[in-house]
Backbone as a ProteinNet text record, in pm:
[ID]
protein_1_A
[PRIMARY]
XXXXXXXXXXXXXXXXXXXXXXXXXXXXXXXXXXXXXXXXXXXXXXXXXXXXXXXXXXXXXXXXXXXXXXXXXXXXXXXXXXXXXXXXXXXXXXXXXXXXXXXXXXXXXXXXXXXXXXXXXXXXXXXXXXXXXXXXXXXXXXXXXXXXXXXXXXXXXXXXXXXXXXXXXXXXXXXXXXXXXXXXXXXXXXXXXXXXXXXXXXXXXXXXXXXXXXXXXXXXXXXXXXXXXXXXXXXXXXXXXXXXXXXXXX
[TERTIARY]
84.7	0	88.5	56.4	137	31.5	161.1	136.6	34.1	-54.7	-257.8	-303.9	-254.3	-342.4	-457	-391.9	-502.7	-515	-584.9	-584.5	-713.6	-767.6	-844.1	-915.2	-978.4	-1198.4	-1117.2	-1069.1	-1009.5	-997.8	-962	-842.9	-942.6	-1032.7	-1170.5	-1267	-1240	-1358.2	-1297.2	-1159	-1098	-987.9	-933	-777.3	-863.9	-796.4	-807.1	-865.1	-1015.3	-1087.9	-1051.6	-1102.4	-1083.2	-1249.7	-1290.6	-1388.4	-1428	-1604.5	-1657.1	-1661.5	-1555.6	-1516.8	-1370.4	-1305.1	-1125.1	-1155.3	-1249.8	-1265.1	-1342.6	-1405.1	-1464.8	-1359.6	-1308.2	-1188	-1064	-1058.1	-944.6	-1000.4	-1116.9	-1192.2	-1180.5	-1209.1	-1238.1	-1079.2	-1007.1	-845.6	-789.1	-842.1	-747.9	-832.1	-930.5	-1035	-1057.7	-1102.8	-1141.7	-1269	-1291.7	-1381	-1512.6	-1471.3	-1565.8	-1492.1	-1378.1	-1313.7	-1257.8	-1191.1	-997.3	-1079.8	-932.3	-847.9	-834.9	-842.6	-771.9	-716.8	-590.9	-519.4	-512.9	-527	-491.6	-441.5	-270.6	-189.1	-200.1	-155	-170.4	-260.7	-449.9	-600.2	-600.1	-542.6	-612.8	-733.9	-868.6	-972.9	-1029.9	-974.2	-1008.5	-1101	-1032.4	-1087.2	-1077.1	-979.7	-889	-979.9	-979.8	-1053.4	-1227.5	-1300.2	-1432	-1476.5	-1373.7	-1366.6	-1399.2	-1259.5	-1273.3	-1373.9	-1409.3	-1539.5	-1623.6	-1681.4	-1802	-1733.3	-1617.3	-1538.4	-1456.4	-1422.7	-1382.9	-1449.6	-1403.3	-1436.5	-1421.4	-1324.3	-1270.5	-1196.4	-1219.9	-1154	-1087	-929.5	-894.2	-811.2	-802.6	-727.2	-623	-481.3	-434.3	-355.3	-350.1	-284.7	-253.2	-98.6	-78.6	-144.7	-250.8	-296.2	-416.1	-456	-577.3	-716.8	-637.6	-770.2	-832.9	-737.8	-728.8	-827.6	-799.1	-879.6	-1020.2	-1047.8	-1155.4	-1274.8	-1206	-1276.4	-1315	-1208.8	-1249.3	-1362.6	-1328.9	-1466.8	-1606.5	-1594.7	-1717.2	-1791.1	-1695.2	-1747	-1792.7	-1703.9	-1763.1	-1878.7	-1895.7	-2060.7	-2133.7	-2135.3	-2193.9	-2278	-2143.7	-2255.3	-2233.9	-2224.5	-2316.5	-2174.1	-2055.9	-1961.6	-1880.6	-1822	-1767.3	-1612.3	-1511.1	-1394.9	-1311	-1265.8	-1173.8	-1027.1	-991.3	-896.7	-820.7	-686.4	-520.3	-483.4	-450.1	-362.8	-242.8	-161.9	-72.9	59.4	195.6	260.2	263.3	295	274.5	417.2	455.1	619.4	609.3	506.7	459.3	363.3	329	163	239.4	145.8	135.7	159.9	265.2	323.5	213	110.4	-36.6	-132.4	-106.9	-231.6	-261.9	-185.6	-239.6	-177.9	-197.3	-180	-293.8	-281.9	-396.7	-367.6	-455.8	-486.8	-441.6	-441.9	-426.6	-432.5	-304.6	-246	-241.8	-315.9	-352.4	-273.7	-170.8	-118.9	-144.4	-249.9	-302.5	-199.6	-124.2	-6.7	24.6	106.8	198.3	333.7	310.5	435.9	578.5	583.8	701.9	707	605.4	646.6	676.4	693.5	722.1	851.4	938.4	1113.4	1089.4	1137.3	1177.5	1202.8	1311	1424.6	1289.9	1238.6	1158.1	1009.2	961.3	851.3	841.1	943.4	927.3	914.9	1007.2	963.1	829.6	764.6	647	548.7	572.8	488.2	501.5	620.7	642.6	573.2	557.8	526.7	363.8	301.8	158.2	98	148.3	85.2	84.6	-4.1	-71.4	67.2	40.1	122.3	111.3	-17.5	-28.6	-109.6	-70.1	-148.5	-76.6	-122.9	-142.5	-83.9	3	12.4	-28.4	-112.2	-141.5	-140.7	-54.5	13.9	-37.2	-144	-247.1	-261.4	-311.7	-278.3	-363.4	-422	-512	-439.1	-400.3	-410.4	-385.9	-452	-473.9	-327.4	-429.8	-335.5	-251.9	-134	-59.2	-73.4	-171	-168.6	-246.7	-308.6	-391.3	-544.7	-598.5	-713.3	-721.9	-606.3	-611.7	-533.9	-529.3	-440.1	-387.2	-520.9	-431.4	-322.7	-298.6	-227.5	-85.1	-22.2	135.4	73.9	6.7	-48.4	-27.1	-197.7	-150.4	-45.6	39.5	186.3	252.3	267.9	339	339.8	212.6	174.1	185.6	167	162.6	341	433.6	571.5	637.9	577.2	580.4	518.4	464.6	388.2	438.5	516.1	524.7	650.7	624.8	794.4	836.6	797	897.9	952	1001.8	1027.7	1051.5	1124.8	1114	1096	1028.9	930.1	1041.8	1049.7	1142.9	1049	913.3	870.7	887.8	815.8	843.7	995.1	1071.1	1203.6	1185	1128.1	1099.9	1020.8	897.9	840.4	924.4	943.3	1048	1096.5	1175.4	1275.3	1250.3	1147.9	1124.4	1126	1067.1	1088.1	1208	1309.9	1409.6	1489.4	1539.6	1565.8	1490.7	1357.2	1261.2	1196.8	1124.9	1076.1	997.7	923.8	868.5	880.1	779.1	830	708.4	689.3	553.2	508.8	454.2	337.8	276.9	187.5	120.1	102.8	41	-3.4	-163.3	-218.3	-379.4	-439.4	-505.6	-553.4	-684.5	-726.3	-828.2	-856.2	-908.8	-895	-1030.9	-1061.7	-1232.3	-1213.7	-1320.3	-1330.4	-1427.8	-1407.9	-1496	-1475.7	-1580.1	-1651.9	-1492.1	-1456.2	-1357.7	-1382.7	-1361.2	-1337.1	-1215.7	-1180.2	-1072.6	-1094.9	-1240.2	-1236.4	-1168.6	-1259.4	-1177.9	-1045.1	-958.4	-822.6	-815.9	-842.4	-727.2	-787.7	-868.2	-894.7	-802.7	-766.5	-689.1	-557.7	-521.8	-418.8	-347.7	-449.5	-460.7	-427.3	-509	-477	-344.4	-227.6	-150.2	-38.9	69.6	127.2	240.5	241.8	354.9	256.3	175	116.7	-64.5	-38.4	-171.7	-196	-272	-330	-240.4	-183.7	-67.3	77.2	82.4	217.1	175.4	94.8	52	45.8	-7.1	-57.9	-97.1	-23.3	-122.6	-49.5	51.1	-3.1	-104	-236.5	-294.2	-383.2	-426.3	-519	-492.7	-337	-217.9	-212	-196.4	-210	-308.6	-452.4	-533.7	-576.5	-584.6	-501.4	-479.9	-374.6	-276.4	-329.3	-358.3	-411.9	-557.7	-598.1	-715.1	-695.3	-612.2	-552.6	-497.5	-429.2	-340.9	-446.2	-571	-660.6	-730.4	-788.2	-905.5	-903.7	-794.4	-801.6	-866	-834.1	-887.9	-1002.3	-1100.9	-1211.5	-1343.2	-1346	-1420.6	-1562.5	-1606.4	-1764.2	-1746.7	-1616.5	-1630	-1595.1	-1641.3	-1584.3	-1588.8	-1522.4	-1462.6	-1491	-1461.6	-1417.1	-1261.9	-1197	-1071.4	-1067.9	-987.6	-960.9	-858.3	-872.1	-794.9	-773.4	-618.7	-626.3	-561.7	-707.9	-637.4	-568.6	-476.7	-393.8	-365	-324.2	-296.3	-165.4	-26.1	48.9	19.1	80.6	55	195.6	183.8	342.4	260.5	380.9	358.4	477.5	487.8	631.5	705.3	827.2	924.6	934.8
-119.8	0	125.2	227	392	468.2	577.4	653.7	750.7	695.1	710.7	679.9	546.5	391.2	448.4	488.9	534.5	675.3	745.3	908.7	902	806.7	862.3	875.5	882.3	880.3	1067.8	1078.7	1226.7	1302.2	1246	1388.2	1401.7	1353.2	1439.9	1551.4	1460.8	1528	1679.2	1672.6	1766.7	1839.8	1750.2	1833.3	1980.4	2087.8	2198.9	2236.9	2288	2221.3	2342.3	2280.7	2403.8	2413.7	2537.2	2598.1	2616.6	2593.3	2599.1	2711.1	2826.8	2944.2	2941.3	2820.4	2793.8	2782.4	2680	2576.1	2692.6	2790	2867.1	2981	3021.4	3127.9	3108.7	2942.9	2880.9	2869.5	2854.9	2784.7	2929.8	3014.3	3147.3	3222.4	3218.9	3237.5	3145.9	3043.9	2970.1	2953.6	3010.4	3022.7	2871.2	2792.3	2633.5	2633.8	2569.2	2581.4	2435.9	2367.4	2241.7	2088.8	2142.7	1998.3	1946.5	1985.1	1958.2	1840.8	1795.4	1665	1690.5	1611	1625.5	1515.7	1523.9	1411.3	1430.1	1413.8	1426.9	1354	1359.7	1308	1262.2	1208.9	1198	1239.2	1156	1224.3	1224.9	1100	1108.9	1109.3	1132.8	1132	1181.1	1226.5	1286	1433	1496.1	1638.4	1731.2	1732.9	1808.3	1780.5	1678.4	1628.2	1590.7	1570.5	1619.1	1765.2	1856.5	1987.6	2082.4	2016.1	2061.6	2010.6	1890.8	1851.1	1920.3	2020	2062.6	2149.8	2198.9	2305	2214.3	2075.3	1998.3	1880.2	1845.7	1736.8	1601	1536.9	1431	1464.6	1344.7	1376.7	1219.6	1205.4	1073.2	1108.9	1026.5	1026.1	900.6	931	858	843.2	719.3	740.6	595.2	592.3	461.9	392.9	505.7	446.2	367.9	231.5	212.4	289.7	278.9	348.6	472.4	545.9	686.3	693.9	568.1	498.4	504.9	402.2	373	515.3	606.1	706.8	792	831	868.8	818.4	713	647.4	635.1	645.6	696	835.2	922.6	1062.2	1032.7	991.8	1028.1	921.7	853.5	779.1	857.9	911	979.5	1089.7	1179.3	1266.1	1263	1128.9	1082.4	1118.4	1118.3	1169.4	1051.5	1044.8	943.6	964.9	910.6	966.9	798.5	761.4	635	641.6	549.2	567.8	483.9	531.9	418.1	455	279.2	243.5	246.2	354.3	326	491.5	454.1	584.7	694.2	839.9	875.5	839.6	766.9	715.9	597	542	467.8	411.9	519.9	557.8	486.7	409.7	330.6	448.6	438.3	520	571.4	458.4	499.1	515.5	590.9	665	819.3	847.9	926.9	1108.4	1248.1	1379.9	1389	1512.6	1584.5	1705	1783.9	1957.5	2036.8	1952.4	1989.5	1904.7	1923.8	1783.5	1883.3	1781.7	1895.6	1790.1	1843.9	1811.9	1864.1	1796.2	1873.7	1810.5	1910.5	1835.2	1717.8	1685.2	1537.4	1571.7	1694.2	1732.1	1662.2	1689.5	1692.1	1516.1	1444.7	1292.1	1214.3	1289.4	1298.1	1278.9	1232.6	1218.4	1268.4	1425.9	1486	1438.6	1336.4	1271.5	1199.9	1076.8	1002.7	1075.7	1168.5	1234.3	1350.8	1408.4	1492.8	1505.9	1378.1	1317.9	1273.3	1225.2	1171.4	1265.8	1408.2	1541.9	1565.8	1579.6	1625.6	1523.5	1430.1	1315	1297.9	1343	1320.3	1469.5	1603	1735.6	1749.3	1848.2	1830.4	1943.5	1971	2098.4	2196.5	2258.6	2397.6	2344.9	2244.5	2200.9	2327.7	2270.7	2386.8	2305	2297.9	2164.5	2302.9	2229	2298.2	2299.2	2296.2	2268.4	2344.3	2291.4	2346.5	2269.5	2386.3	2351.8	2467.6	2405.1	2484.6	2471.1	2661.5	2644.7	2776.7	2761.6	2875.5	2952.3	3108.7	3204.6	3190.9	3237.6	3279.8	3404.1	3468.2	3593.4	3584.8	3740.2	3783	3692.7	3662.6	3583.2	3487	3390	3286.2	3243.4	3356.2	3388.7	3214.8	3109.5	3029.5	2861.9	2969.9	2864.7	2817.4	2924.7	2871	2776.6	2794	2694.6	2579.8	2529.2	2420.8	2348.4	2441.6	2394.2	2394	2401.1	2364.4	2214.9	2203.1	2063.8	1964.5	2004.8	1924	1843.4	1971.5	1950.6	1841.6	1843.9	1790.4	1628.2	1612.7	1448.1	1434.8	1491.7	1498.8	1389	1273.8	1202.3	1249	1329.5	1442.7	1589.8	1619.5	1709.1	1892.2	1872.6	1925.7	1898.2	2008.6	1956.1	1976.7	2091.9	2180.5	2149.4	2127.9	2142	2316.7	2352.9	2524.8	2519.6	2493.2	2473.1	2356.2	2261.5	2159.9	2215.4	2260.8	2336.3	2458.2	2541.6	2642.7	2589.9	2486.5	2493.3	2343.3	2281.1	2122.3	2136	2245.9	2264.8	2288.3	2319	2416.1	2277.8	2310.8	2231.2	2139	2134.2	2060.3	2177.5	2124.4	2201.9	2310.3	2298.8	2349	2545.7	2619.3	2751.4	2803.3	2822.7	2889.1	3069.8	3056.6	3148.7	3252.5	3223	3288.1	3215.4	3283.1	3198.7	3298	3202.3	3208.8	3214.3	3256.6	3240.2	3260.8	3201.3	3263.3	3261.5	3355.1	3303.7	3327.8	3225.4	3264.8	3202.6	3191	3164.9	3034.2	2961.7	2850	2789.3	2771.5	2781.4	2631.5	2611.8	2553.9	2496	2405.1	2404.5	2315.2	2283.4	2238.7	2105.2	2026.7	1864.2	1871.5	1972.7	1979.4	1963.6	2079.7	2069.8	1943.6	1897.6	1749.2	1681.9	1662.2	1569.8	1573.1	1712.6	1740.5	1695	1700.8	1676.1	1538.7	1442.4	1312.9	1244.6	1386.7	1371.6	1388.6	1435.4	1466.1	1298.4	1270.6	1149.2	1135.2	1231.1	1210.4	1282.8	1279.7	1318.9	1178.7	1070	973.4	907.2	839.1	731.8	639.3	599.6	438.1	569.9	636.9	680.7	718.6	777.3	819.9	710.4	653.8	475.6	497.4	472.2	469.5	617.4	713.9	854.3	944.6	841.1	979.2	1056.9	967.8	1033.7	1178.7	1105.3	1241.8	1379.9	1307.7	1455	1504.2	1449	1497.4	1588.6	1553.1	1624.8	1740.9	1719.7	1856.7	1894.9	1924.5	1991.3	2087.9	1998.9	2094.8	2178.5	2133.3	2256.7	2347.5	2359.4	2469.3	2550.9	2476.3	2529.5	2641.8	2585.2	2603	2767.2	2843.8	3003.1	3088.5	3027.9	3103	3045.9	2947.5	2913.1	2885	3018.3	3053.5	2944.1	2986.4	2947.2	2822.8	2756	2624.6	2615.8	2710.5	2733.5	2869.1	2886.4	3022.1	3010.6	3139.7	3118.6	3124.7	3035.7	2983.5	3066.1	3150	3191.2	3156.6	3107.5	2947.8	3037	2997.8	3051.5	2933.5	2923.6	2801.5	2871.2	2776.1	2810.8	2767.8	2767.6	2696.2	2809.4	2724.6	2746.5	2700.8	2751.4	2763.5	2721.5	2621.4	2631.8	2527.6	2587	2570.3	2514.3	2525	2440.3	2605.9	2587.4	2733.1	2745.2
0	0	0	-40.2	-83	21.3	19.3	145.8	177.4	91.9	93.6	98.5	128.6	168.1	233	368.1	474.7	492.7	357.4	371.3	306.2	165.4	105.7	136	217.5	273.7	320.7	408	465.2	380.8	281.2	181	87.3	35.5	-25.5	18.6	173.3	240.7	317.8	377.5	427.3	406.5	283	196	186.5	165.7	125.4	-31.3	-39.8	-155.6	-265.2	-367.7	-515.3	-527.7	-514.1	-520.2	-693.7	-734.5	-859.1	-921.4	-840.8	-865.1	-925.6	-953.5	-931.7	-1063.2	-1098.4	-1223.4	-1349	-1304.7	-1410.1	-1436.9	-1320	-1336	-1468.1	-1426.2	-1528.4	-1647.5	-1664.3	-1829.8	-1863.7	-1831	-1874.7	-1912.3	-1830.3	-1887.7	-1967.3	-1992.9	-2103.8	-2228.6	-2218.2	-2318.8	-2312.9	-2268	-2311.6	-2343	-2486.6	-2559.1	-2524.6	-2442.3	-2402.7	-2505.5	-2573.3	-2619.7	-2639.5	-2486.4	-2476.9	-2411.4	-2421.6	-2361.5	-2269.2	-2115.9	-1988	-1941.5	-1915.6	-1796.8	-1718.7	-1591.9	-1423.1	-1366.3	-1389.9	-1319	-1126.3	-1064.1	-959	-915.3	-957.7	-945	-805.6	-738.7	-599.1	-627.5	-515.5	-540	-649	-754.5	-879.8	-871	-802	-736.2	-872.7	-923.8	-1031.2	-1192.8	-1176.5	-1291.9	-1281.9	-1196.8	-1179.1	-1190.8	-1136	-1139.2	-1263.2	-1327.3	-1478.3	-1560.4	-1530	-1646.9	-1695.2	-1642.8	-1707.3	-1840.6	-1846.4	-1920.8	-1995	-2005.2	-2145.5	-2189.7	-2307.9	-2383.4	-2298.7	-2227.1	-2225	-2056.5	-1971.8	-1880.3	-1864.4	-1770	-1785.9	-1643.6	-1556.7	-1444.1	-1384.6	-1357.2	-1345.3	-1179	-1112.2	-962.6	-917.2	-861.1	-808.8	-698.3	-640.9	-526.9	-537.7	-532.3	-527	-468.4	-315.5	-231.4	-263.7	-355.9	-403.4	-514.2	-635.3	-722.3	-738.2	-601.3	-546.9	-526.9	-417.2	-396.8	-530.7	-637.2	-756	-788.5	-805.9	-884.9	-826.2	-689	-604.1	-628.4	-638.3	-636.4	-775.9	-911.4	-994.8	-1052.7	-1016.9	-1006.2	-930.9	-826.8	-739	-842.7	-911.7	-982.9	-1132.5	-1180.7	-1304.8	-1376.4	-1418.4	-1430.9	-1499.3	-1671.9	-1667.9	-1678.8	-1587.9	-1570.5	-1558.6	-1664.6	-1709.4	-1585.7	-1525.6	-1463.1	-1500	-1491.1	-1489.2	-1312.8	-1290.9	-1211.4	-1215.5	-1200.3	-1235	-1226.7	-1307.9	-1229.5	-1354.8	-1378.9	-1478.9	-1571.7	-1546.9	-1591.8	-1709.2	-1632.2	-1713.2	-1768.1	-1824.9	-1960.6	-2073.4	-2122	-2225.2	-2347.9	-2419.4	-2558.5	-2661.5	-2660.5	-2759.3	-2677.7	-2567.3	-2484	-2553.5	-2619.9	-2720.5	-2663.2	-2701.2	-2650.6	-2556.1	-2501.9	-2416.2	-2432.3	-2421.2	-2467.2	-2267.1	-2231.8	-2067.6	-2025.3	-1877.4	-1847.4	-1695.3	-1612.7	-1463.3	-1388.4	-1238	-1211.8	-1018	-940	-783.8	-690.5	-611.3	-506.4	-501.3	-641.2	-636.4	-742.9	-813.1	-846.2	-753.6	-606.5	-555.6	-500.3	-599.3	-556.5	-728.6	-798.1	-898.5	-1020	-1030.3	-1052.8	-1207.1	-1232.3	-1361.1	-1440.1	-1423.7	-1534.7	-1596.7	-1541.4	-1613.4	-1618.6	-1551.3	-1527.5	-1658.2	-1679.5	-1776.9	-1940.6	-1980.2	-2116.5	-2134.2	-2050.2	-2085.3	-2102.9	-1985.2	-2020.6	-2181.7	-2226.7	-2393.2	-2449.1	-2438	-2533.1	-2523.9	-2449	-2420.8	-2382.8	-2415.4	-2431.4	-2571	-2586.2	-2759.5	-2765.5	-2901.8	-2976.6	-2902.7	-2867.4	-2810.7	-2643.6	-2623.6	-2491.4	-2345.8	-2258.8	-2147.7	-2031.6	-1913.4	-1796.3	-1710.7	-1601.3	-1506.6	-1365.6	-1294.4	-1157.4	-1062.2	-1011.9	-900.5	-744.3	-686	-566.6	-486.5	-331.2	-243.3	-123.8	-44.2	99.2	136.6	269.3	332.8	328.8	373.6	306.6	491.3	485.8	602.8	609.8	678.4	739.3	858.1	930.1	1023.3	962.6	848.3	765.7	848.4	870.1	954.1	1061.5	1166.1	1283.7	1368	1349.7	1408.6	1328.5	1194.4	1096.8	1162.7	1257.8	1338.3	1432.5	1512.2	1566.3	1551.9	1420.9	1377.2	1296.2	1218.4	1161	1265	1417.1	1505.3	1539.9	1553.7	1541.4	1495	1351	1234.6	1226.7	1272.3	1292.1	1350.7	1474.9	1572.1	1540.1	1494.1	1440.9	1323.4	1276.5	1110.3	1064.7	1026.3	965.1	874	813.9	716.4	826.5	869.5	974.8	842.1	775.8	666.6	521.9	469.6	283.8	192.7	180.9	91.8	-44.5	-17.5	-144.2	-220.2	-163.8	-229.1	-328.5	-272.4	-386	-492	-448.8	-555.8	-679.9	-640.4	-744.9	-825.2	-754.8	-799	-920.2	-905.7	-991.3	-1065.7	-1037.5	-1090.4	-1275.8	-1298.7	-1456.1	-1565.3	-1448.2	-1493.1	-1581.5	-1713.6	-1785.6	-1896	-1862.9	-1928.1	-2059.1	-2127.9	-2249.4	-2275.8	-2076.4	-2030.5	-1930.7	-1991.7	-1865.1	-1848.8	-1731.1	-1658.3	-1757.5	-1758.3	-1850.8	-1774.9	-1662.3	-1548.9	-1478.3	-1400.8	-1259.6	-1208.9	-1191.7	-1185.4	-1039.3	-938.4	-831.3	-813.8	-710.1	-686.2	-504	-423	-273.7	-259.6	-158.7	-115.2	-22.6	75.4	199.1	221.4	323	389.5	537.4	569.9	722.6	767.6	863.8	937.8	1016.7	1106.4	1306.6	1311.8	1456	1466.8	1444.8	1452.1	1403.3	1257.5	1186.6	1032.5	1021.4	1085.7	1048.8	1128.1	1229.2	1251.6	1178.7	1091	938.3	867.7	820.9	734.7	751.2	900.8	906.7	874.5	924.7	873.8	712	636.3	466.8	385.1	494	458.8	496.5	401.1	423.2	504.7	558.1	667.4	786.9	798.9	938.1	927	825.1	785.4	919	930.6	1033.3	1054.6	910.1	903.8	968.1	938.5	1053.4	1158.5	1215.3	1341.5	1464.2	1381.9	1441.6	1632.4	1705.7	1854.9	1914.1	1798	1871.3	1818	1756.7	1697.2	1786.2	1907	2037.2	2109.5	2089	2130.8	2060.9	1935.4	1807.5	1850.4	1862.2	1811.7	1931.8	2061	2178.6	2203.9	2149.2	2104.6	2035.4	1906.4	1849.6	1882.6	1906.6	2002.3	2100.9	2214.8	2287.2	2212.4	2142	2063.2	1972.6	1928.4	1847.2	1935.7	2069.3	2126.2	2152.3	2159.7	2199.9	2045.5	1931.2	1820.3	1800.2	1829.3	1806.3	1932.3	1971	2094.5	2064.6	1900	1920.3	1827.7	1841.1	1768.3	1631.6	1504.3	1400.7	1330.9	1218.2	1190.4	1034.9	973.9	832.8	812.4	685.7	679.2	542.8	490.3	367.2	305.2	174.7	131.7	-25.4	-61.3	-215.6	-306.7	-380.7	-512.9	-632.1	-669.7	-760.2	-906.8	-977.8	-1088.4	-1157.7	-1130.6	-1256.9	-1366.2	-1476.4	-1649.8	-1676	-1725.9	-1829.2	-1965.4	-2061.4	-2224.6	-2248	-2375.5	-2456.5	-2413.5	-2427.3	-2447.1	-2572.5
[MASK]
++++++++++++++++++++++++++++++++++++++++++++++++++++++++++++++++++++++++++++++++++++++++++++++++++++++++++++++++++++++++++++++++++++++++++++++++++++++++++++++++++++++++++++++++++++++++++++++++++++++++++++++++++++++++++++++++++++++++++++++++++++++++++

């Protein structure tokens, strides 16, 4: 099992969501006409690619995780939605799986290896296709006064102690065929409490259930004490900004 074995039921329900405001913002800046192609690399619950559906032709999702699989295919039966899935890594897509007009990519970039990860982007983006490297989370300011808090926490339980993703992204393109274009946002707000974030926290793979294992009573604990001074009446609004980088051919 991969290190979402025991995240997916959480990480739909409490990952940090892309609002039906993210998905029209983007159709509307990239002009998408209703009959692109979509791939969604590392779908996970296929958040990325249910999202975009209503704004393309074709949606296709791909993820090594079963359980991850599974939940996709729940949501998208759920709302009538037909979304084909591969098991499997984006390394190794079958050669006659054909281009895509947009190739969406939601926080798995940095589990990702360039060398073999990046030929296959060239080889399966159309001519004038679009990759789109998106991603949701709250903003760090006074918006959401008790975000040190819980990243204290999160630290503290965390078997990654440091990400260094932010540099991974930075510079994960540098060399490839590929160069960022713009960058797209959008921030809006949604209702919170502290059961939520220790969900969330759970969705993340170095803070999951299978690592936590008999300290999660503890986390969860902690976390609530550390929560409990910013959430007098139980829950709040959380102001969250989704994103989407743009990169093209150079």
């Amino acid at each position: 099992m991969g290190r979402f074995a025991s995240t997916a039921e959480t990480y739909r329900r409490f990952r940090e969501p892309y609002p039906a405001g993210f998905f029209a913002l983007i159709a509307e800046r990239l002009a998408l006409d209703g009959h692109e192609a979509l791939i969604d690399l590392g779908t996970g619950p296929g958040v990325l690619a249910l999202g975009f559906h209503p704004y393309v032709g074709s949606i296709l999702g791909v993820d090594p995780e079963p359980n991850m699989l599974a939940a996709a295919r729940e949501d998208a039966a759920a709302a009538a939605i037909e979304l084909p899935l591969i098991a499997g890594r984006t390394e190794d897509l079958a050669a006659d799986i054909g281009r895509f007009d947009l190739i969406t990519i939601g926080r798995a970039l940095h589990w990702m290896d360039k060398a073999t990860t990046a030929p296959v982007l060239d080889r399966i983006l159309a001519a004038n296709g679009v990759i789109l490297i998106c991603g949701a989370s709250p903003v760090k300011d006074e918006r959401n006064p008790w975000h040190q808090a819980f990243e204290a926490v999160n630290l503290a339980y965390s078997s990654r102690k440091t990400t260094g993703w932010d540099a991974v992204y930075a510079s994960w393109f540098d060399g490839t065929p590929f160069v960022e274009t713009e960058a797209i946002e959008h921030v809006f707000t949604s209702p919170i409490s502290p059961e939520d974030l220790f969900e969330r926290l759970l969705t993340r793979s170095s803070t999951s259930p299978a690592v936590l294992g008999d300290r999660l009573d503890a986390c969860r604990a902690d976390l609530m004490a550390a929560l409990e001074p910013y959430f007098p009446d139980g829950a709040r609004m959380e102001t969250v900004k989704a994103r989407a980088n743009v990169y093209r051919r150079r």
